[in-house]
N, C-alpha and C positions, 0 to 999 in steps of 0.2 A: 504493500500500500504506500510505503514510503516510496521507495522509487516510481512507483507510478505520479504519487506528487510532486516529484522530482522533475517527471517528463514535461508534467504536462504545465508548468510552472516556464520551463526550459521554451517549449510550444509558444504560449504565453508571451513571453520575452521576446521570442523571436519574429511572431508577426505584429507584433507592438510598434517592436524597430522597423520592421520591414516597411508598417502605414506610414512609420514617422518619414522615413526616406523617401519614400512615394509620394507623400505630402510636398516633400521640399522640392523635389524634383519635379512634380507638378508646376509648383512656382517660380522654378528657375526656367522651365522652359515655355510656358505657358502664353507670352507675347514676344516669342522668338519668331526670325524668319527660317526656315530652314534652307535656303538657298543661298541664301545669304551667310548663314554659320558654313555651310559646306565651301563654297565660296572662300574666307575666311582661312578655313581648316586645309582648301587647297594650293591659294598663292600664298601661306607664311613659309616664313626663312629656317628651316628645322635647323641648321645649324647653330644657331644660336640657344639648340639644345646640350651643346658640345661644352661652352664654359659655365652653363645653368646647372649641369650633372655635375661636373669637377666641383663646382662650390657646395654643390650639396651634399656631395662627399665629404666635404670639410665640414660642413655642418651637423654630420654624424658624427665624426669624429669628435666634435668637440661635445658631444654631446653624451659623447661615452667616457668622456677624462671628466663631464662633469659629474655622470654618476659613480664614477668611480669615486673622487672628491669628496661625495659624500657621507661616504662610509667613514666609519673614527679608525685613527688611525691603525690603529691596533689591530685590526679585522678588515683592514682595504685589501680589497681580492685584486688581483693585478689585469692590467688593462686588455690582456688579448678576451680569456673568458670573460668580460664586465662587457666588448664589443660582440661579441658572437652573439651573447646573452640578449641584448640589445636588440641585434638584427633578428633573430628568435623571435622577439618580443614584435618588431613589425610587421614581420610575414604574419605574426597571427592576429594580431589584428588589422590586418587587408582580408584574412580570410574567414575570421569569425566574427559577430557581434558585440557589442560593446564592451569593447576594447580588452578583449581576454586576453590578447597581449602581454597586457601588465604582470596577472600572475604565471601568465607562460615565464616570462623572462628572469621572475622570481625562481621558479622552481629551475630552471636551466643553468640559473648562478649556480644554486644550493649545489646541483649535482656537480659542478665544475670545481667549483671550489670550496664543497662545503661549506661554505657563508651561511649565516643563518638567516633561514627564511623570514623567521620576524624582525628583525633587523633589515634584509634588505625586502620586505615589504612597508619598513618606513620611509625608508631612502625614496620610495617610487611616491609615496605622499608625499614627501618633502618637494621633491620634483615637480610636482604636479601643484603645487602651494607655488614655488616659486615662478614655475613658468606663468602661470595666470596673475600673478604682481609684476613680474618684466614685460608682458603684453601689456595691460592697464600702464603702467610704467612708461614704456615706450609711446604708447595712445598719446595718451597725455603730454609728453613731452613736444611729441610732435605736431600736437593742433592746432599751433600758431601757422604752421608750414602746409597743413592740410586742408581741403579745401569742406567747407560744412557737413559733419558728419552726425545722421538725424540721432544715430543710437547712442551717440556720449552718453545721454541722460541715464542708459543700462550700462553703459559700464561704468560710469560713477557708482552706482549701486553696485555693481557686483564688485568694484574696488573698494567700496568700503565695508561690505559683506568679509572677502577672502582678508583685507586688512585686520579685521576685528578678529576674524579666527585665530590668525597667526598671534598677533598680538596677546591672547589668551593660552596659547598654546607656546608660544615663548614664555610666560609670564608661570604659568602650570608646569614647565620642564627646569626653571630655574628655581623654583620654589620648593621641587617635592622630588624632582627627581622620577625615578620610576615608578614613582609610590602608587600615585594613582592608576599606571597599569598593573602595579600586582593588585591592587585594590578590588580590579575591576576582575582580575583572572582571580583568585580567592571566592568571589560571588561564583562563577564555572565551574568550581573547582566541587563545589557544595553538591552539584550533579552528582545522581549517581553513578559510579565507576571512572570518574574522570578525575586525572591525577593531578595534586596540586603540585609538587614541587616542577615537571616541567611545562606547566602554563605560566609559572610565577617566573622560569627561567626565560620562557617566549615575552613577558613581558617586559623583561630588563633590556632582552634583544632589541625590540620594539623601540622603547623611548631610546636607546641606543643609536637608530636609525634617524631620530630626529637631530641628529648631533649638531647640524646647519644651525640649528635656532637656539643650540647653546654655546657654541664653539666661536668665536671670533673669527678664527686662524681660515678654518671649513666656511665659512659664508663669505671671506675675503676672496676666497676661490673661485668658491661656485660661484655668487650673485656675477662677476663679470663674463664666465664663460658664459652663464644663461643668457646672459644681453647679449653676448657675441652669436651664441647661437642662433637667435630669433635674427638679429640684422644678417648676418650670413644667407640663413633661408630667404629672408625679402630681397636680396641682391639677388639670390638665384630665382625667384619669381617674376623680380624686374624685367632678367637678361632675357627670360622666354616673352615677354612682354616686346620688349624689340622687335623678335623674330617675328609677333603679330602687326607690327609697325603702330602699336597705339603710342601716340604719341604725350605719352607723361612722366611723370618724374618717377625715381625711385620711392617718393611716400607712396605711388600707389602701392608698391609690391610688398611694401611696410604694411599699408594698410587692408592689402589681400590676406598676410599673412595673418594678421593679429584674429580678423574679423573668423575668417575660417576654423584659426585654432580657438578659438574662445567660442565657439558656437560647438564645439568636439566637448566642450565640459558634458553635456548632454549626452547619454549612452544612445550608439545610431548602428545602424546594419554597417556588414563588412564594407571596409575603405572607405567607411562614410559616403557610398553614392546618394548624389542627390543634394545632401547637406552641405558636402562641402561647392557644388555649384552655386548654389542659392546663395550660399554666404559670397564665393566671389560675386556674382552677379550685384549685390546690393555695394556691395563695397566701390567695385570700379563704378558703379551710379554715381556715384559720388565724383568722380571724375568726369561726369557726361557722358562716356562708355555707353552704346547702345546695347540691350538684351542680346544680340546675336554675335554681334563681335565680341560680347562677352563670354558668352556658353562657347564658341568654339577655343577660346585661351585655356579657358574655366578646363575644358574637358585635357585639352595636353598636357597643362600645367600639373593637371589629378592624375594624370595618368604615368607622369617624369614621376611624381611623388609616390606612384603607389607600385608599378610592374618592376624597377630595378630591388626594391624591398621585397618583394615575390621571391624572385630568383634567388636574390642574395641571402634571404632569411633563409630559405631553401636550400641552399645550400652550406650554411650555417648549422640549420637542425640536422642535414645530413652528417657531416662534422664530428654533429655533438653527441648522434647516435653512434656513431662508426667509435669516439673515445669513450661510450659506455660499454659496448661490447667489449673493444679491446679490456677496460676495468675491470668484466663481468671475468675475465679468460684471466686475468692477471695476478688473481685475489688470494691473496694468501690464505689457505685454511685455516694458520694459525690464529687471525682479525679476522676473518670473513668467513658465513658459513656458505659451503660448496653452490656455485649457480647464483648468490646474490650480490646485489650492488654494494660496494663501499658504502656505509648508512654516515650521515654527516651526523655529528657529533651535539651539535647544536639546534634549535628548534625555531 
C-alpha cells in the first residue's frame, strides 16, 4: 500500500509539472509567427555557438570549484569527483523532473568520495540560497543600465523573502551551532526502530554543510565565484545573441539569465521545457525583442544549455559506474563483505 502511494504521488508530480510546462509553453509560443521563428532559426550565424560553449565550459567549471568551496575544510572532497558529480547532477535533471538532479549528484559525491550525504546535501542549499541573492544581487545592481523591467516589484519580494531566510539561518548557525538539527533528528529518532545516535550524526553533517554562512574564509570564496558564474553564463547567452543579430547589449543576456534561473526556483518537467522559453520571451520584451525572434534564440540558447549536459553527464554517470564496479571487484574481504560497495562511513 505504501509503494502504491509512493507511485501514484510520483504520477501526481509528474503530470502536475508536465500542465505546469505546457502552460508556459502555451504562453511562450502562443502570438509567435512561425515562419518567421523558422526564418530566424535558419539565417543565424551558429558559429557564434563556438565561443558561447567554450564560456560555458568555464562556467561549469567555476561552478564546480564553487561547490567544492563549500564544503569545511576538513571534508572538501577534491575537484575531479565534486565535477563529474556535478555533470551527474545535470544530465538528470535534463532528464527527470524537478530537478532530481540535486540529490542524484549528492549520492554520486557520497559514493566517490564518501563525503557525507548530509553534509553535502547542505552544501547544495547553501548553493541554491546563494545563487538566488547573486541573481536579485546582480538584478538590482544593474537596473540603472537596464531598460524597465515590469517584475522588479517580484523580485524585490523574493529578495527580501530569501534575505530574511539567510539572515535567520546565519543568525541560528552562529548561535546554536548544530543544536537545533540534533534537536530536530532526536524528535525522529522517538520513531519506532529508528536510531538516534546516527540521525544526530547526519545532523552535525548537515549544519556542517552550511559552513558559507559561518565561515568568513568559505563565503570570501564562494560569494565571488557565484557572481562570476552567473556573469560568465550571461556573456555566453549574449554571444549566441549575436549569432541571432539582435541587436542589444550584454544586460540582455544578464537579464535572460537571471529571469530564467529564478523562474527554475519552481519545480518544472525535465530541462524545464517550456519555462524556460517563457521566461526568455518576457525578459528580451523588455528589450522590444519581438515573440518570434524571440522563441527561435529562446529554443538554441535551451538547447547549447541542455544537449552538451546530456552527453557529458552521460558520460560522467558512465564513468562513475565503470569506478563502482571496478570498487565492487577490488574490495577487500577483510573491510568489505564479498559482492558489496565500499559503505561511506559517514551519513
Amino acid at each position: 500500500m505504501v509503494e502504491t502511494g509512493h507511485n501514484a504521488a510520483r504520477h501526481a508530480l509528474a503530470a502536475a509539472l508536465t500542465a505546469l510546462s505546457l502552460l508556459f509553453g502555451y504562453l511562450a509560443v502562443r502570438d509567435v509567427q512561425w515562419g518567421a521563428v523558422w526564418e530566424a532559426l535558419r539565417t543565424s550565424n551558429y558559429w557564434w555557438l563556438v565561443p558561447s560553449l567554450a564560456v560555458l565550459a568555464l562556467t561549469v567549471f567555476l561552478k564546480a570549484v564553487r561547490w567544492q568551496f563549500l564544503f569545511a575544510r576538513t571534508t572538501r572532497p577534491p575537484l575531479i569527483p565534486v565535477t563529474t558529480s556535478l555533470l551527474i547532477g545535470h544530465f538528470f535533471n535534463n532528464v527527470l523532473p524537478a530537478r532530481a538532479g540535486e540529490a542524484a549528484r549528492v549520492v554520486a559525491l557520497r559514493l566517490q568520495t564518501k563525503t557525507s550525504a548530509a553534509e553535502a546535501a547542505g552544501t547544495v542549499v547553501s548553493e541554491r540560497i546563494l545563487d538566488v541573492l547573486a541573481l536579485l544581487a546582480l538584478l538590482f545592481m544593474a537596473s540603472p543600465f537596464l531598460p524597465a523591467v515590469s517584475w522588479i516589484a517580484a523580485a524585490v519580494a523574493l529578495a527580501g523573502v530569501t534575505l530574511a531566510c539567510s539572515v535567520v539561518l546565519v543568525v541560528v548557525l552562529g548561535l546554536f551551532g548544530s543544536r537545533p538539527f540534533r534537536a530536530v533528528a532526536r524528535l525522529f529518532a522517538r520513531l519506532p526502530g529508528v536510531p538516534r545516535e546516527p540521525l544526530e550524526r547526519a545532523a552535525d553533517n548537515l549544519a556542517r554543510g552550511f559552513a558559507v554562512f559561518r565561515q568568513p574564509r568559505i563565503a570570501a570564496i564562494a560569494v565571488p565565484l557565484t557572481l562570476a558564474s552567473w556573469l560568465s553564463l550571461a556573456l555566453s547567452f549574449w554571444l549566441v545573441m549575436i549569432g541571432f543579430g539582435l541587436d542589444v547589449g550584454f544586460g540582455a543576456g544578464l537579464l535572460v539569465v537571471i529571469a530564467t534561473n529564478l523562474v527554475l526556483i519552481l519545480p518544472s518537467a525535465p530541462a524545464a521545457v517550456g519555462v524556460f522559453e517563457a521566461a526568455t520571451l518576457v525578459a528580451l520584451k523588455t528589450y522590444g525583442v519581438d515573440d518570434s525572434s524571440a522563441l527561435s534564440y529562446a529554443i538554441v540558447v535551451h538547447a547549447a544549455n541542455v544537449l552538451p549536459f546530456v552527453v557529458l553527464g552521460y558520460v560522467a554517470l558512465h564513468w562513475h559506474m565503470r569506478s563502482l564496479r571496478l570498487a565492487r571487484r577490488t574490495a577487500t574481504p577483510a573491510t568489505e563483505a564479498p559482492g558489496a560497495l565500499p559503505t561511506p562511513p559517514n551519513v
